[in-house]
N, C-alpha and C positions, 0 to 999 in steps of 0.2 A: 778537245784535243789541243795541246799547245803547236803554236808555230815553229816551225822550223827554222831558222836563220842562215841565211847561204851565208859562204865563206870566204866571200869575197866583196869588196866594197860596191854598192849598189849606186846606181843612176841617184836615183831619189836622195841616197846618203850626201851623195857629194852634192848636188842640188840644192840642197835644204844647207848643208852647213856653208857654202859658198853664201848664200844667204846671209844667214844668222853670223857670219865671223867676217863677214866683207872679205871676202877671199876673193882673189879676181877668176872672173870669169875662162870657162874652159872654152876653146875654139874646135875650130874641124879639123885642127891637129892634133890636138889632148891626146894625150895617151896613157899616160903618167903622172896623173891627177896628184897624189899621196908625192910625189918627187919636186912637182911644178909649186906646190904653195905651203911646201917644206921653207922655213924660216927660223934657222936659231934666235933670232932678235923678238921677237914674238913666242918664246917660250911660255914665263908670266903670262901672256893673254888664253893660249889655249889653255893650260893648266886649270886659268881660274874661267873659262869655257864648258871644259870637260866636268869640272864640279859642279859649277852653277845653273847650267844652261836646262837641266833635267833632256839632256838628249837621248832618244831612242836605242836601240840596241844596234841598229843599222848605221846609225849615224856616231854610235860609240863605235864604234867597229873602222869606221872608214876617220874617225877621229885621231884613231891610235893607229892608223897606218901611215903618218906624218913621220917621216925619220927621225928630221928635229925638232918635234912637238912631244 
């Protein structure tokens, strides 16, 4: 049976790509993860992220919910 993917950006997704993209860290106020490490200046970097990285579906997903990525 294939998996399902929710439709919303997951813990793990933002987790893992804070990681992988040195993204700063979320606090006990985060709320707005996709808004907070939104960065026109850093376009080039996720683009060549988003191609290279071979990231998951979850974490493509919460990838391209960057406004200015």
């Amino acid at each position: 049976m294939e998996r399902e993917y929710p439709e919303y950006v997951t813990k793990e997704a933002v987790d893992s790509l804070t990681q992988k993209l040195d993204l700063p860290k979320k606090d006990g106020f985060s709320q707005d993860w996709e808004y907070e490490v939104s960065d026109s200046s850093k376009v080039e970097e996720f683009l060549y992220s988003y191609e290279n990285l071979g990231l998951n579906k979850d974490e493509n997903r919460a990838h391209l919910s960057c406004p200015d990525n």
